[in-house]
N, C-alpha and C positions, 0 to 999 in steps of 0.2 A: 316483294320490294315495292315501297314505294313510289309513284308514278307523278310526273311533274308536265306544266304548263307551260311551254316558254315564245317567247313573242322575239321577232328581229325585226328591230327599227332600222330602215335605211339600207335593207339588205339587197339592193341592183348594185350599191358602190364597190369602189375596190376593197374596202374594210369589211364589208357584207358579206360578199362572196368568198373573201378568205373563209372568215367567219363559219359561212356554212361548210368548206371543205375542210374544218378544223371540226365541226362537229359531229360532220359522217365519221370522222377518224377515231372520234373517239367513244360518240356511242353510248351517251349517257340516258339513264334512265328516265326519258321523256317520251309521254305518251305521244303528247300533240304540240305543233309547231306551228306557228302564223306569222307570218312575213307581210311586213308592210313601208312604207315607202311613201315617195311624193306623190300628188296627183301625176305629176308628168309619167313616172314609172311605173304607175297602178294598169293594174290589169295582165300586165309581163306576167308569163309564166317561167317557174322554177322546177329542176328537176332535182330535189330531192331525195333521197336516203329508197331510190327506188319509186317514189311518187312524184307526179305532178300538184306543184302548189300554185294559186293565182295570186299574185303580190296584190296584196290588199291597201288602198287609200289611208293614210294617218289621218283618225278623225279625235275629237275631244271623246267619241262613245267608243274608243276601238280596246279601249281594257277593258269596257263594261262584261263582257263575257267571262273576265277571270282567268285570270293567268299567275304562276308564280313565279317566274323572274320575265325580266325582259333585256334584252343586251340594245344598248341604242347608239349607233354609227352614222348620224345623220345631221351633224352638225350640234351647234352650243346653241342657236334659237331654236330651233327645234327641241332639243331637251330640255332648254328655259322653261318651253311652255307643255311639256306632254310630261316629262319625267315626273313632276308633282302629282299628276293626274294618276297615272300608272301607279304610284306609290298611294295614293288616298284609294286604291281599288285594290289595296291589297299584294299587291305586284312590288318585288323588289329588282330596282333597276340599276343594269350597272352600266355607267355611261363616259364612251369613247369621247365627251367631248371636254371643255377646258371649265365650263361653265358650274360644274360645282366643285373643283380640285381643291379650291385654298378655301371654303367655306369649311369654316371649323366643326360645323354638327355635320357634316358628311367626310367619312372614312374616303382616307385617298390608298387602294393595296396594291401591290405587287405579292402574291401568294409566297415566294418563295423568301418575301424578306418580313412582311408583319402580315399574317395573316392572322393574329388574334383584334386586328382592327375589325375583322367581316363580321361580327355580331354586334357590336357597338354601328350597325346603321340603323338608319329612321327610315326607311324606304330606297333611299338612293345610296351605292357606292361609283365613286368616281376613279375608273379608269387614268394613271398616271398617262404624260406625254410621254411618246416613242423612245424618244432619247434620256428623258428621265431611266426607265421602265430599264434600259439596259446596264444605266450607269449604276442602279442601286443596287442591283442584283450583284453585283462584282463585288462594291463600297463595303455592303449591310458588313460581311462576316469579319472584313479588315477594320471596318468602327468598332466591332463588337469588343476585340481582340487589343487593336495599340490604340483607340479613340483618333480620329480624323480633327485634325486642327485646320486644316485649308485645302480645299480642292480648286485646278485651275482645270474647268474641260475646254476640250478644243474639238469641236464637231464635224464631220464630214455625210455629209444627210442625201441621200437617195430622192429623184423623182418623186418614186412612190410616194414619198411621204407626201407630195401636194397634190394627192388624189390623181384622177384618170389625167386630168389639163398640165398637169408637171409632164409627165410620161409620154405625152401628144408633141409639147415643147423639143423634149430630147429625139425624139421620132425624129420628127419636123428636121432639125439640126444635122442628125447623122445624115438623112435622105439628100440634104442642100450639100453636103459635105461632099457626100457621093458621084451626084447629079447636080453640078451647078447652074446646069441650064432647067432644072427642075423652078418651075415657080413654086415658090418659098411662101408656106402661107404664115399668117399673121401669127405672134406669139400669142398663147390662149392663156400663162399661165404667169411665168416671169417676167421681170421688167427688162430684163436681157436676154439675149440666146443663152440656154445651160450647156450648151455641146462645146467642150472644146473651154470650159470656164467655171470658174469658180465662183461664187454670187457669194459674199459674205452677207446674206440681209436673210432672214428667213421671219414671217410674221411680220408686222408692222415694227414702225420703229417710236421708242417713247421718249420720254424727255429727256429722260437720263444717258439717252443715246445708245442706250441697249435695246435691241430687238427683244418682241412678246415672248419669243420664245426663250432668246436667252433668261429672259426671266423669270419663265416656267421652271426651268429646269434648277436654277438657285434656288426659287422657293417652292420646290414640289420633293428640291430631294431634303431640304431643312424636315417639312412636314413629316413625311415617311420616314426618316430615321429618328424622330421625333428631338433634333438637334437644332432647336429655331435660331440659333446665334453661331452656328456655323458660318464661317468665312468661306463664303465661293464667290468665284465668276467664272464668265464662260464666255465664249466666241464660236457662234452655230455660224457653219457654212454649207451650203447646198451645191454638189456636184456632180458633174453628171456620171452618174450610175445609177443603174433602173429601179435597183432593191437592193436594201439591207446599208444601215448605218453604221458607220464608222466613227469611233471617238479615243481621242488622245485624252488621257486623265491623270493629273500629276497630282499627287496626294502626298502631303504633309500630316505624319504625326506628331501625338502627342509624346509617344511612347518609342524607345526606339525597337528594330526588329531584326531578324534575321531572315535574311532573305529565303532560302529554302526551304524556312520553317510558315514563311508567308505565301512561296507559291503552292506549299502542302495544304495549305489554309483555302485556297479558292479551287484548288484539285475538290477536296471536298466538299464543297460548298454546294447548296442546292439548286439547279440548273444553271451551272457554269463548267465547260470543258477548257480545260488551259489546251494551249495548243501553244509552246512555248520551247523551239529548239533551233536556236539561231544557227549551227554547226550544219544543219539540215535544211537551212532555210524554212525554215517553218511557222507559220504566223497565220494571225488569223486575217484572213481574207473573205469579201461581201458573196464574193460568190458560193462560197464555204456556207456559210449560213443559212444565204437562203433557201425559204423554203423547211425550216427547221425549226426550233424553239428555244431553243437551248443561247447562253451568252458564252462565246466564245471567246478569251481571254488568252493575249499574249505579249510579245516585248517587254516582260518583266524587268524591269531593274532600276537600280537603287539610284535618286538622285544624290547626284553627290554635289549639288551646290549649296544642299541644306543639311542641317542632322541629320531626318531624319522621312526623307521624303521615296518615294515612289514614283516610278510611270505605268502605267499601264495600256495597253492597245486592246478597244473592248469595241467588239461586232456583235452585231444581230439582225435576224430579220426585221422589219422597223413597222409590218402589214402582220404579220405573225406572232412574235412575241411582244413587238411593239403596239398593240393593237387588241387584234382578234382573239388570238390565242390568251392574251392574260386575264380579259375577258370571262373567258370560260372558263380559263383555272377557277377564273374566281367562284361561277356560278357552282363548278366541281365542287370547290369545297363545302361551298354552302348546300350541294345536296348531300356531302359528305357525313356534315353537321348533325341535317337533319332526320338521316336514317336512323 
C-alpha cells in the first residue's frame, strides 16, 4: 500500500490538537508527519502516535521537502499566504480557514454530501464553516428528495468555536459566579461576559447588518449544494456551552412530504443519527455529541404555518466534525482515490 506525506499547519491550537487525536484514531496510511506552527509555538514538543515530534516554525521553504497533503488550522492569513505555496510544491491543502471557501476555482466539501467536488481541486480544498459543515449534512439528502425552497437557521454556537480565548471567557464567568470575591480577570475574548448570556454577534458585523458569519453559512451552504439562488437567512448566537453546536433549522419545500418517509430519509443518510423520540424525551443534546462525529438530528416535525415546511434540531461537535475531523475525511478520501 501506498504511503503518504502529510504536514499540520497550526497544530498547538485547539483545531490542531483535535486534529491529531482524530488521526491517531484512525490511522491512515502515512508514513511521515510534520507539524508546524507560529514562531511563538515552535520548538513545543508533541506526542504523537507513540513518537515525540518538535513543532517545526511556518517558513516560505517548510514544503520545500515534499509532502502530499497538508491540513492548515491556523488562521485565513496564514493560509492567504502559505496554502499557495504548499500547493506550487506539489502539496494539496485542505484548509480550516474562510479565506478560500466562496473562491469559485476552489472546491468548498463536506465528504458525506459532494465529495465528487475533491478531484476538481487545483491545489487547495476549502474546509466549510462549523456551522455550515453541520447544517448540510442533515439538508443534502432532504434537497436531494423534495428540493429546498427557503431555509431559516437559528444558531446556538459553543466557546469552542472561538478558539482556546472563548473557553478562557466562559472559565473566567463560571469561577466569578462561584467566587465572587475572586478577582475577575479581563474578558480575553467577547465583547460581553458568555456565562450566564446569550451574545447574538458572532464574527464582525457588515453592512447589511448581518454578522460574517451569518453570512458564511447562506453563501457556503448555496455553494455546496450547488443551489446559488436558494433563499436563506440565519441568526448565529454564541452561548455559553464549552463544545458542540446547536442549530434550529426550519426548511421549506418545494415539494410536499411525508413526514416518516422524511425521518427514514436522514435515518439513512450518511453521517446523521436521528435521535428523535419525544414520548422519551429524547433529543439531541451538546453533550451527546461531543467528542463524536457524526450529526445528530432531532425534533422532527412538520411546520404547519406553511405547506410544506419542516424543523429540524441538528447538533454536532463543532472542533470535531465541525473542523478536524471533516478535514481528514477529506484527505481519507483522497487517499482513498488514490490507491
Amino acid at each position: 500500500m501506498k504511503k503518504y506525506k502529510l504536514a499540520v499547519v497550526g497544530a498547538t491550537g485547539v483545531v490542531g490538537q483535535t486534529a491529531l487525536k482524530v488521526l491517531e484514531e484512525k490511522n491512515l496510511p502515512i508514513s511521515e508527519y510534520a507539524f508546524f506552527s507560529s514562531k511563538r509555538s515552535a520548538g513545543k514538543t508533541i506526542h504523537f502516535l507513540g513518537k515525540d515530534y518538535t513543532v517545526r516554525e511556518l517558513t516560505d521553504s517548510s514544503f520545500d521537502e515534499g509532502f502530499d497533503y497538508a491540513i492548515f488550522s491556523a488562521g485565513g492569513t496564514t493560509s492567504k499566504h502559505f496554502s499557495p505555496i504548499a500547493a506550487s510544491k506539489g502539496c494539496i491543502v485542505v484548509d480550516n480557514s474562510s479565506a478560500f471557501r466562496m473562491d469559485p476555482e476552489v472546491p468548498l466539501v463536506v465528504p458525506e454530501v459532494n465529495p465528487e467536488e475533491i478531484p476538481n481541486n487545483k491545489g487547495i480544498i476549502a474546509n466549510p464553516n462549523c456551522s455550515t459543515i453541520q447544517a448540510v449534512v442533515a439538508l443534502k439528502p432532504l434537497d436531494d428528495k423534495y428540493k429546498i425552497k427557503r431555509i431559516v437557521y437559528s444558531t446556538y454556537q459553543a466557546v469552542s468555536g472561538a478558539g482556546h480565548n472563548g473557553i478562557v471567557d466562559l472559565e473566567t464567568g463560571i469561577q466569578n459566579y462561584i467566587d465572587p470575591e475572586h478577582t475577575p480577570n479581563d474578558l480575553v475574548k467577547f465583547p460581553y461576559p458568555i456565562f450566564n448570556n446569550c451574545l447574538p454577534h458572532i464574527d464582525v458585523f457588515l453592512e447589511n447588518k448581518y454578522t460574517k458569519e451569518e453570512e458564511k453559512m447562506i453563501n457556503e451552504t448555496r455553494k455546496i449544494l450547488k443551489r446559488p439562488d436558494m433563499r436563506i437567512t440565519a441568526t448565529t448566537v454564541r452561548v455559553p456551552v464549552f463544545n458542540s453546536h446547536s442549530e434550529s433549522i426550519n426548511v421549506e419545500f418545494e415539494k410536499d412530504f411525508d413526514l416518516d418517509e422524511l425521518i427514514q430519509i436522514l435515518r439513512n443518510a450518511p453521517g446523521v443519527i436521528v435521535v428523535d423520540d419525544e414520548k422519551h424525551t429524547q433529543y439531541p443534546l451538546a453533550t451527546q455529541a461531543s467528542g463524536h462525529d457524526e450529526v445528530y438530528v432531532g425534533r422532527i416535525r412538520r411546520d404547519e404555518s406553511v405547506d410544506s415546511g419542516v424543523n429540524l434540531w441538528v447538533v454536532a461537535d463543532n472542533i470535531r466534525k465541525g473542523a478536524a475531523s471533516n478535514a481528514i475525511q477529506i484527505v481519507e478520501k483522497m487517499i482513498e482515490q488514490d490507491q
